[in-house]
Structures are given as structure tokens and as C-alpha cells.
VONUTI-408828 format. One line per 2 residues: number of its first residue (from 1); their letters; for each residue x, y, z of C-alpha. Coordinates in Angstrom, 1 decimal. Last residue first. Example, Ala and Ser with C-alpha at 12.3 -4.5 7.8 and 13.67 -1.06 7.14 Angstrom:
2
2) sa) 13.7/-1.1/7.1 | 12.3/-4.5/7.8
END
This chain:
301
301) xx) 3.0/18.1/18.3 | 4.5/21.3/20.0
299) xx) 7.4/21.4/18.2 | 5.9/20.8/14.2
297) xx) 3.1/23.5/15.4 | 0.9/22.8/12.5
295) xx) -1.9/24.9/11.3 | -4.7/24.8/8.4
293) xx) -6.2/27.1/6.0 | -8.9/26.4/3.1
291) xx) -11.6/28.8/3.1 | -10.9/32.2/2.6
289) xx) -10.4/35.8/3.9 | -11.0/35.6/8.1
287) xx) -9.2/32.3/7.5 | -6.9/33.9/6.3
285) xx) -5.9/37.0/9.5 | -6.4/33.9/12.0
283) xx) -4.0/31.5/10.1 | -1.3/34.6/10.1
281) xx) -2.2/34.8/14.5 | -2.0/31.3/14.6
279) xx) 1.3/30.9/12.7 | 2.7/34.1/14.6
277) xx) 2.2/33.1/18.1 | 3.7/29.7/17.2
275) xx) 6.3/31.2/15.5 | 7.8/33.7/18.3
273) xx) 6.5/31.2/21.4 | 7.3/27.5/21.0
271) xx) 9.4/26.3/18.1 | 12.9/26.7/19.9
269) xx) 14.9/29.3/18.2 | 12.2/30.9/15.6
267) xx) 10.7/29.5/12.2 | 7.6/30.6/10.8
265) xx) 7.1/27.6/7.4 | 3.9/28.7/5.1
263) xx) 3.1/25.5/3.1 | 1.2/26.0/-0.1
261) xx) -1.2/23.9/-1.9 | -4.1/23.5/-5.2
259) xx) -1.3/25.0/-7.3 | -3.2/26.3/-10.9
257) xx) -0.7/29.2/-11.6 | -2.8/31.8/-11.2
255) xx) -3.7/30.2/-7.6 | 0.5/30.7/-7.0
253) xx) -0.1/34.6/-8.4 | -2.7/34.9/-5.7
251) xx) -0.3/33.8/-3.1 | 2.3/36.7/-4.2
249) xx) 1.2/40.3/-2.5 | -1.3/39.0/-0.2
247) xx) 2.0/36.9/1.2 | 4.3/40.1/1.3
245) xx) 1.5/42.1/3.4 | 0.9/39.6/5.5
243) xx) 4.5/39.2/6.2 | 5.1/42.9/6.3
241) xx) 2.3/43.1/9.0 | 3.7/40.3/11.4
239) xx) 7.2/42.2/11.5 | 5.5/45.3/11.6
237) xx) 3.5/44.1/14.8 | 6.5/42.4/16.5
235) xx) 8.3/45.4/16.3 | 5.4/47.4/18.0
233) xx) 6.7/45.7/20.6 | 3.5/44.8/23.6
231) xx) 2.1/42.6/21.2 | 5.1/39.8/22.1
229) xx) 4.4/40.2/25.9 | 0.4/40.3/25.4
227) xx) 0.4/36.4/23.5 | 2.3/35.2/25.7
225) xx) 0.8/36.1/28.5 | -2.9/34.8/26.6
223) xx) -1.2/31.6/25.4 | -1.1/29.8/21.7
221) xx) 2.8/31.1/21.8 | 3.3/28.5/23.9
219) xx) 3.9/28.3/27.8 | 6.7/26.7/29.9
217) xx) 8.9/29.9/29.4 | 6.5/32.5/30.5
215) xx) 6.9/33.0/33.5 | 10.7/32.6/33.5
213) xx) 11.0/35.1/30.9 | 13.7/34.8/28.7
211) xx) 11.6/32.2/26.9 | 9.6/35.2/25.4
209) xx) 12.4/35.9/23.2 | 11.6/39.3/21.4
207) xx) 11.9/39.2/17.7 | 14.9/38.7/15.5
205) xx) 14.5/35.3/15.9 | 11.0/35.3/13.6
203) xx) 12.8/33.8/10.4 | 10.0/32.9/7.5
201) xx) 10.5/29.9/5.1 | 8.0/30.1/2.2
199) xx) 7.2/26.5/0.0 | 7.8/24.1/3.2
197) xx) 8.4/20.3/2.4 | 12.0/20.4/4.0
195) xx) 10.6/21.6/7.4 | 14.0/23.4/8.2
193) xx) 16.5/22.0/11.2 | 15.6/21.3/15.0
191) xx) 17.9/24.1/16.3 | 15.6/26.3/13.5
189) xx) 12.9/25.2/15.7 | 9.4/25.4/13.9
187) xx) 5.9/26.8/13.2 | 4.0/25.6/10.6
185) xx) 1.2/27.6/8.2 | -1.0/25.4/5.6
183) xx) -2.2/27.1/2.9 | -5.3/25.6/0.6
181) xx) -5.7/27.5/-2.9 | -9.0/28.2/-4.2
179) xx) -12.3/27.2/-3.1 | -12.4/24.4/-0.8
177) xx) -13.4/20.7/-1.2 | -10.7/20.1/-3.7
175) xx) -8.2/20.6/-1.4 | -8.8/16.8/0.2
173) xx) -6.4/15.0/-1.2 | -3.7/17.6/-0.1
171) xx) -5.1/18.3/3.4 | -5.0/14.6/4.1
169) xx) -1.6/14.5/2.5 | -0.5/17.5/4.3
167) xx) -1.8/15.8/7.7 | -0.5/12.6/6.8
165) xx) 3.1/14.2/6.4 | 2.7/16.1/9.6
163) xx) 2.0/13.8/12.2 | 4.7/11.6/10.3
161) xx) 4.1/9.1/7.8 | 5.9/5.7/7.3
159) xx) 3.8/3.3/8.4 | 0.7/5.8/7.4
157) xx) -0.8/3.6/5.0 | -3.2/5.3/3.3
155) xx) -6.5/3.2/1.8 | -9.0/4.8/-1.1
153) xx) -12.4/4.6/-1.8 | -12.5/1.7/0.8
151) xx) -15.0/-1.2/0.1 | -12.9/-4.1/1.6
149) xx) -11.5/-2.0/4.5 | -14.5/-1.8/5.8
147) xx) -15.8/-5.3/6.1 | -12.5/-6.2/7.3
145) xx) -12.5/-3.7/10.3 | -13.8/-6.0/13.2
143) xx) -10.5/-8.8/11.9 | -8.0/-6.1/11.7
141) xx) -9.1/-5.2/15.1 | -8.7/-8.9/16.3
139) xx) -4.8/-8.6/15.3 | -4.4/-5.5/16.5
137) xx) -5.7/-6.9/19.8 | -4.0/-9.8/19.9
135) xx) -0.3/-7.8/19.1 | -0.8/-5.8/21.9
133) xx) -1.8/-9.1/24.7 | -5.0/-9.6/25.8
131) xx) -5.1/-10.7/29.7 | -6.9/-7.3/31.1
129) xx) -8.3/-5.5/27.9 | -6.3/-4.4/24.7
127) xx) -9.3/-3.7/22.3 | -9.3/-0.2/22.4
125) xx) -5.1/-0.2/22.9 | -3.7/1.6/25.7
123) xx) -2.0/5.1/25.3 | 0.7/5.7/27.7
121) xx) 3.2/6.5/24.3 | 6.5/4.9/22.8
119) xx) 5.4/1.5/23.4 | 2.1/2.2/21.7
117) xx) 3.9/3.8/18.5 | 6.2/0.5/18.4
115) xx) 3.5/-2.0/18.4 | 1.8/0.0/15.6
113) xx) 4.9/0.4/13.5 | 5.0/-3.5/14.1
111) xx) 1.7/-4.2/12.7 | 2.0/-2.3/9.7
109) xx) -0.6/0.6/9.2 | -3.5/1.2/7.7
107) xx) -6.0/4.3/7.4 | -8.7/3.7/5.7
105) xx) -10.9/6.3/3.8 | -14.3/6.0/2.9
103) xx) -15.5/9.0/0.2 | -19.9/9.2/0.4
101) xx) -21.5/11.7/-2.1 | -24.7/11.6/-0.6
99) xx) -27.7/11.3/-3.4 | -30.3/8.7/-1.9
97) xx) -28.3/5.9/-3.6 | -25.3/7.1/-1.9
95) xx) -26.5/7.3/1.3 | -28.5/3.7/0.9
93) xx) -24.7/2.3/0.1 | -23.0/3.7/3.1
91) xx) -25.9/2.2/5.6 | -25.5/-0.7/3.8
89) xx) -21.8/-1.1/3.9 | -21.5/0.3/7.6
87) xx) -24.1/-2.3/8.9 | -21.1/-5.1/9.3
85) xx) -18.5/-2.7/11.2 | -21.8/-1.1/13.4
83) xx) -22.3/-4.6/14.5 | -18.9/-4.6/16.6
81) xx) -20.1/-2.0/18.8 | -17.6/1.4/17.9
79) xx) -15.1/2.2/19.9 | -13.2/0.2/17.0
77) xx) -13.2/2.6/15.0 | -15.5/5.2/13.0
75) xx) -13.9/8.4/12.4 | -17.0/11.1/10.6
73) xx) -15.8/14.2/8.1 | -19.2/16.0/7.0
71) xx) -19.3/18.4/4.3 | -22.8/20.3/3.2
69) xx) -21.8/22.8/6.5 | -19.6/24.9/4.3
67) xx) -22.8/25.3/1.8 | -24.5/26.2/4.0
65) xx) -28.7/25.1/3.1 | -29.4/23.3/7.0
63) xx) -31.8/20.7/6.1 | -29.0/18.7/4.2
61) xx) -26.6/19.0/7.6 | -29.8/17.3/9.8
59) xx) -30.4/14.9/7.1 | -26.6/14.0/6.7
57) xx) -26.1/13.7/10.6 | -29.7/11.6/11.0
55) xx) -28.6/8.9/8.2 | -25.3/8.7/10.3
53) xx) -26.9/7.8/13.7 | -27.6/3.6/12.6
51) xx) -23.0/3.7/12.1 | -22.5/5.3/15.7
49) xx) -20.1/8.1/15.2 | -16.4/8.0/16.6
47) xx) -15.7/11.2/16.1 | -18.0/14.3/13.8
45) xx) -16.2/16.8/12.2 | -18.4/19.5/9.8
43) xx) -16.4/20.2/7.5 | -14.1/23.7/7.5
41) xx) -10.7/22.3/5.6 | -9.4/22.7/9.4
39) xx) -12.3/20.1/10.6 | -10.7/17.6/7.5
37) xx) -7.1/18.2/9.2 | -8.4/17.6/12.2
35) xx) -10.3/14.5/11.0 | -6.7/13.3/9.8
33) xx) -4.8/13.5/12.9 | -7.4/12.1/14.7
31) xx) -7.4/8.8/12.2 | -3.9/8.3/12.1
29) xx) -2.7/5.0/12.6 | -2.6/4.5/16.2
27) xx) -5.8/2.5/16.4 | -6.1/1.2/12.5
25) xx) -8.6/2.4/9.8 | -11.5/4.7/9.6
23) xx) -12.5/8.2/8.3 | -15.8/8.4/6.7
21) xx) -16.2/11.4/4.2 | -19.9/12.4/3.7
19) xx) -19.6/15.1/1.1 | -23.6/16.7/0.6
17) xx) -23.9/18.0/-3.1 | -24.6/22.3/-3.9
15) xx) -21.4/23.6/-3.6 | -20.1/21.1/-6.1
13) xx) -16.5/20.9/-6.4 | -16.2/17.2/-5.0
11) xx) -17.8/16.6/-8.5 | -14.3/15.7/-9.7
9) xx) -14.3/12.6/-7.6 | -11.8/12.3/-5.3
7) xx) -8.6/10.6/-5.7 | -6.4/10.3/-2.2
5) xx) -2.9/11.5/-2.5 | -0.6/8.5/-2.5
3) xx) 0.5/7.0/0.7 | 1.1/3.4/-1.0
1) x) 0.0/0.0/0.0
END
């Protein structure tokens, strides 16, 4: 199985169609990842749905006439009772009959991978109760997820995927859903190195060093203090305003040019105050404009 970019259907364009995409797959292969990359593409994000409830989500979302609410992202696992995994099918088949343009999307990963990423976390397994061993309760999950696997629009296997790497891919295959040109803004340590898939590179150590002050060093540039020390310098104002003002200036040329993504790297010392501030505070000022704009804090994650 191959990560490649997931094919949608060209009528993914339509305004007016209901999108149903159903996120399933493997426990520790990716699922949250991708439905927050889905909820940042602005549908409507729904975890770990009962299969007999999703009739009621599309109704209720058909009722409703937005067009940014006529795309649903559900994750279905193993949470799920195991009779859900054998009505899936049907209940994905009458959607689609009645009009819903359903996109199921399975999220694999090798068994050992899986082993590993549980040993390296406190996270227990769904299905790894008192007396089960790891390896059982992949296997039996692989078992619960066959009939869904099966009719998949299109399986990723993220054995070799980072956080971010299935989020862009996510993001990637899922474009189409938006109007225009999807960014993505990351923060990052230059000590850690460059994101090597980033279009725009941005250095933010010329700015005030929050982590200079011991009340503020264990936070992020997502809090409040941190937030009101870096707006306190007007120099952190310009610096944020001549990259806004430099991106307005050549992101429409890049939708001239027919790209579908773009990857905004803010780089600073550590990854945790300068950039982070200014990735959410850039993704704020977009999303304000258009659709289409997600965040990564590659330190923080």
C-alpha cells in the first residue's frame, strides 16, 4: 500500500452535493490526525459516530442550506459496537443511492509500526483489555475492520508518515473541497533544522524571546501572556504586517498558476512562542479571507 494523494471525484466541487467522508482504519494510525485536518478544511467533524446515527447527521446537515456545513468528516473505530462494522456497507450504500457523495478512507498501518507507536506513548489499545496481549488486539481489530477496509475509496498507509506528512496528504487530497488555494502555516525550531516540504521559510528570531521570561517559558505562543508580551513591541507588529502584506502580494499569483497547496514555514529558536504566536495569528488574518487554511506547530506536536 502506497501514501498517495487520495482521488476524489471531480464533482467534490459542487457547492450544492452533501460530502460524507468516513474516516476509519487502525488504532494509532492516524485517524485524529486526519479528521483535524478535515475540521481545518471547515467540514463539519463528527468522532467515533454510531453507524444507525449517520442517516440523522446528513439529514440534519441537508436541512441546514450552508454550503460549508454540506461536508461531514465522521472516524469510525473500533469504539464502535462490533455490529456497526457489518451495517456500515448498507448504511454507506442507501447514502449514496439517496444522493450523498460518500468518500471511505482507511487508514492502515504495519503491525509492528503499531507496536512501536504504543510503546512509545501511555495510550492503551481499544481492544487491549486485562489478559489480551498488543499484538491480539491488532490482530482482532483487523478482523472487526474487514468489512470496511474491503469497500475503501481509497487506503493510506501511514507506516511511514509523520504527524505532519499525513496531515498534508489529508489536506492535499482533500483541497478540492475548498475554493481556491489551501495554505498550511507551521511553526518550527531552526535548532531542530527546516521543514524540508515548506514553499515560504519565515525567520521570527529577530523578535523578542519570550523564553527569557521565567513566566513564560513553559507556555506556547497559543497563550494569553504570551500572547500580550510579544504585542507589547510594536516590532512584533511590523514584522507580522510585512508578512501579510508580502503573502497578499504573491499567493494569488501561486492560484494563477493552478497549485491547489502551499506551506507557510515561521521559524524561531525553539518552536514554542515567536512562530507559534505568529502561525496562529497569520491562520487567524486567512481564515478571516478564505476557506482552506490549516496549522501545525511541528514542536509542540
Amino acid at each position: 500500500m502506497s501514501a498517495n494523494e487520495p482521488t476524489l471525484p471531480g464533482s467534490l466541487n459542487d457547492s450544492n452535493a452533501v460530502h460524507l467522508v468516513v474516516l476509519t482504519g487502525m488504532s494509532g494510525g492516524g485517524k485524529t490526525v486526519a479528521l483535524r485536518a478535515l475540521e481545518d478544511l471547515e467540514f463539519y467533524c463528527v468522532d467515533n459516530l454510531p453507524s444507525g446515527l449517520l442517516p440523522q447527521l446528513v439529514q440534519s446537515v441537508m436541512q441546514d442550506g450552508g454550503g460549508r456545513r454540506r461536508r461531514i468528516a465522521v472516524g469510525v473505530d473500533v469504539r464502535n459496537r462490533g455490529e456497526d462494522f457489518e451495517h456500515m456497507p448498507l448504511v454507506l450504500s442507501e447514502l449514496a443511492a439517496a444522493g450523498v457523495h460518500v468518500h471511505l478512507v482507511f487508514i492502515d498501518c504495519r503491525d509492528e509500526v503499531l507496536i512501536k507507536r504504543y510503546s512509545e506513548t501511555r495510550r492503551r489499545h481499544p481492544l487491549a483489555l486485562r489478559g489480551v496481549s498488543l499484538a491480539d488486539a491488532i490482530a482482532e481489530e483487523r478482523r472487526l475492520l474487514r468489512p470496511l477496509i474491503g469497500i475503501a475509496e481509497k487506503v493510506i498507509d501511514s507506516s511511514e508518515l509523520n504527524v505532519h506528512q499525513l496531515r498534508r496528504l489529508i489536506a492535499t487530497g482533500y483541497a478540492q473541497a475548498t475554493e481556491g488555494l489551501t495554505l498550511m502555516f507551521q511553526s518550527f525550531a531552526f535548532r531542530r533544522g527546516l521543514p524540508l516540504d515548506s514553499d515560504f521559510v519565515f525567520d521570527a528570531r529577530c523578535l523578542p524571546n519570550p523564553h527569557w521570561q521565567p513566566k513564560l517559558r513553559p507556555l506556547s505562543g497559543k497563550d494569553a501572556p504570551v500572547r500580550e508580551f510579544l504585542e507589547a513591541d510594536p516590532l512584533v507588529g511590523e514584522y507580522f504586517a510585512d508578512t501579510a502584506r508580502w503573502l497578499d502580494a504573491w499567493l494569488p499569483r501561486f492560484e494563477q498558476d493552478d497549485r491547489s497547496y502551499v506551506t507557510i514555514a515561521v521559524g524561531c529558536t525553539g518552536g514554542r512562542h515567536r512562530s507559534v504566536y505568529l502561525v496562529e495569528r497569520l491562520a487567524a488574518h486567512y481564515r478571516a479571507r478564505r476557506e482552506g487554511v490549516l496549522t501545525f506547530h511541528r514542536e509542540l506536536e
